[in-house]
C-alpha distance (Angstrom), angle and dihedral (degrees) to the residues before:
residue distance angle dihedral
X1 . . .
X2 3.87 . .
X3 3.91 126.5 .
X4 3.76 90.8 -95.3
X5 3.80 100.1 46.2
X6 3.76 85.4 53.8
X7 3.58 119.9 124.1
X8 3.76 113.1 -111.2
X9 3.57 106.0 -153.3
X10 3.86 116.7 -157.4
X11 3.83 136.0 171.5
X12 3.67 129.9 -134.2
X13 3.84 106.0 -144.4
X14 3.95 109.8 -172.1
X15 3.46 97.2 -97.5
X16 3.59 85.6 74.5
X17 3.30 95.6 -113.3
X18 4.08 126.0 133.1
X19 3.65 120.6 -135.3
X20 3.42 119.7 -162.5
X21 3.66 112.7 -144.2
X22 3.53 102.8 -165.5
X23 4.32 95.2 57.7
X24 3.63 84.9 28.9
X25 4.38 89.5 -130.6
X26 3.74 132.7 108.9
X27 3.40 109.4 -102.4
X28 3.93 126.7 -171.0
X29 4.06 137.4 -132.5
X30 3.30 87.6 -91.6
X31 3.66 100.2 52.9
X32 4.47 86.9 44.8
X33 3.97 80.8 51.8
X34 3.88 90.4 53.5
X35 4.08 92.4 39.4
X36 3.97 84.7 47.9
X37 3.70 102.9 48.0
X38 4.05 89.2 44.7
X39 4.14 82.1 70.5
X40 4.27 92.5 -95.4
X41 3.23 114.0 145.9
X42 4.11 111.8 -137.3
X43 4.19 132.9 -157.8
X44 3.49 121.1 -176.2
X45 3.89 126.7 -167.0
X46 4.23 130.7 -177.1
X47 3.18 96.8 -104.0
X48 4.18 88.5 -141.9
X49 3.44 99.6 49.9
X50 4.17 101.5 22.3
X51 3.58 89.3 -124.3
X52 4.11 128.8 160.2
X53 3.37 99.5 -107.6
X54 3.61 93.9 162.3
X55 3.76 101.6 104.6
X56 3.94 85.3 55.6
X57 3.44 102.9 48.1
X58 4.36 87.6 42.2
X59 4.00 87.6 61.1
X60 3.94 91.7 41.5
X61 3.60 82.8 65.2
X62 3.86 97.8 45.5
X63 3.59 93.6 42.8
X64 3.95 89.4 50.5
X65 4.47 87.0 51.6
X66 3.73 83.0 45.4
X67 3.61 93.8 58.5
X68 3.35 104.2 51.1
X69 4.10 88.9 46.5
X70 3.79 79.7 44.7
X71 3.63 80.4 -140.0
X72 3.95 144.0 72.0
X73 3.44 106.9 136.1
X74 3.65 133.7 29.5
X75 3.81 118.5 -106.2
X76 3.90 99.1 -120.2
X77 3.92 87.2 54.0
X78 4.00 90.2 48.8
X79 3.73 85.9 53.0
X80 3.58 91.8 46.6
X81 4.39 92.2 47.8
X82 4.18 88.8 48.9
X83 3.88 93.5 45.2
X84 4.04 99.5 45.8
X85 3.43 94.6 29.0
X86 3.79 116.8 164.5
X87 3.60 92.7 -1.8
X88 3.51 118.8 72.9
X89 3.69 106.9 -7.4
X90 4.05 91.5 54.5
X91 3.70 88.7 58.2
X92 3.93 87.2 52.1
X93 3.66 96.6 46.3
X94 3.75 94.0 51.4
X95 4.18 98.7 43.2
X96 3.52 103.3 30.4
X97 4.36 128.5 10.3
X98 4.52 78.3 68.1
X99 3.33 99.0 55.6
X100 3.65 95.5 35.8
X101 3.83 89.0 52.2
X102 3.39 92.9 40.3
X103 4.29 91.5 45.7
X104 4.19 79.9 48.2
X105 4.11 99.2 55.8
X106 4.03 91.2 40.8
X107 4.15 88.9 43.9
X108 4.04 82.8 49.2
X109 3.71 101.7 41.8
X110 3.81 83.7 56.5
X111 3.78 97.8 47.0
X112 3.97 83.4 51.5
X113 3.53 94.9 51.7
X114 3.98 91.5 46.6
X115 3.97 89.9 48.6
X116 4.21 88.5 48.7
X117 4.44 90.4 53.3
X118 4.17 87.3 46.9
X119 4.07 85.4 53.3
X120 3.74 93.7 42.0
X121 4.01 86.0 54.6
X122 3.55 96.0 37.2
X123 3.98 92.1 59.6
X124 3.72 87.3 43.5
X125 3.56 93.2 64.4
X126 3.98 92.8 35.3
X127 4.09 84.5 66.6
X128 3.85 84.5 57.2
X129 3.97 93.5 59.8
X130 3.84 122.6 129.8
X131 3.66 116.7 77.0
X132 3.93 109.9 4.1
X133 4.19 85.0 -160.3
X134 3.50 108.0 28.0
X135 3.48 120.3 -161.5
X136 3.86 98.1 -35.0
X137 3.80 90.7 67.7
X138 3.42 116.9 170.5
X139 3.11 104.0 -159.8
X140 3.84 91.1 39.9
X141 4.23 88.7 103.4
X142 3.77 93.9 54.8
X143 3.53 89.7 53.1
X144 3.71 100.3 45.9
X145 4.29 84.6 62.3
X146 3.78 85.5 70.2
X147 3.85 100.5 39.6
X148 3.81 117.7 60.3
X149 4.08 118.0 -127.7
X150 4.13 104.1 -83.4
X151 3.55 100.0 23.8
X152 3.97 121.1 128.8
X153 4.04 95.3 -100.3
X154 3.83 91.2 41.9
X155 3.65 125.2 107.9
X156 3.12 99.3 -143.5
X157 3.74 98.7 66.0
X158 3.64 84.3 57.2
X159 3.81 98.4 49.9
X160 4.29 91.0 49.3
């Protein structure tokens, strides 16, 4: 396991503070936010009772993003969590809403990467502007039929 995918363990003392034990400091939701979204991997426990509060302290920090979005979720899907509860929609959250993010991000990373190699060969060809033909045009004779001899657009002008 690398230094980023290492577990930060912290403990929740009832003062709702977090300690983290490895830096030995309190640290806030903020800072777990920061540690989280730099690929470390957190686990919180009371520190009375030794309990997993990790779950908690995780939506904490969503709920505190949410708010200042003043959104997350959409309503009908709030109404749907608080109505069903444990029943149906923890069973969904566990199997599924991962691996449907997670089958998202990996679908999008590869739609990004497809979208950078198009703009890599699109300013390729930019670099090649000018004349797309050249001087063996071949559509050069249909155009002349609409251009008389010595006008701007006509080869011939060029060629005297």
């Amino acid at each position: 396991m690398s230094d980023s995918e290492k577990i930060v363990h912290l403990k929740k003392y009832a003062n709702r503070r977090l300690y983290d034990t490895e830096k030995s400091v309190y640290v806030t939701l903020a800072e777990v936010s920061e540690m989280i979204k730099q690929g470390r991997w957190v686990a919180v426990t009371d520190a009375d009772s030794g309990e997993d509060v990790t779950a908690f302290i995780l939506t904490q920090i969503v709920m505190e993003a949410a708010k200042k979005k003043n959104a997350l979720l959409p309503v009908p899907l709030l109404h749907l969590i608080i109505r069903y509860g444990e029943t149906v929609l923890v069973d969904f959250f566990g199997k599924h809403l991962e691996k449907m993010v997670r089958s998202y991000l990996t679908y999008k990373q590869a739609a990004d990467e497809q979208f950078n190699q198009w703009l890599e060969m699109g300013s390729g060809l930019a670099g090649k502007g000018g004349q797309p033909f050249g001087p063996a045009n071949p559509l050069g004779a249909f155009f002349k039929q609409f251009f008389p001899p010595g006008s701007d657009v006509s080869d011939d002008k060029k060629q005297k």
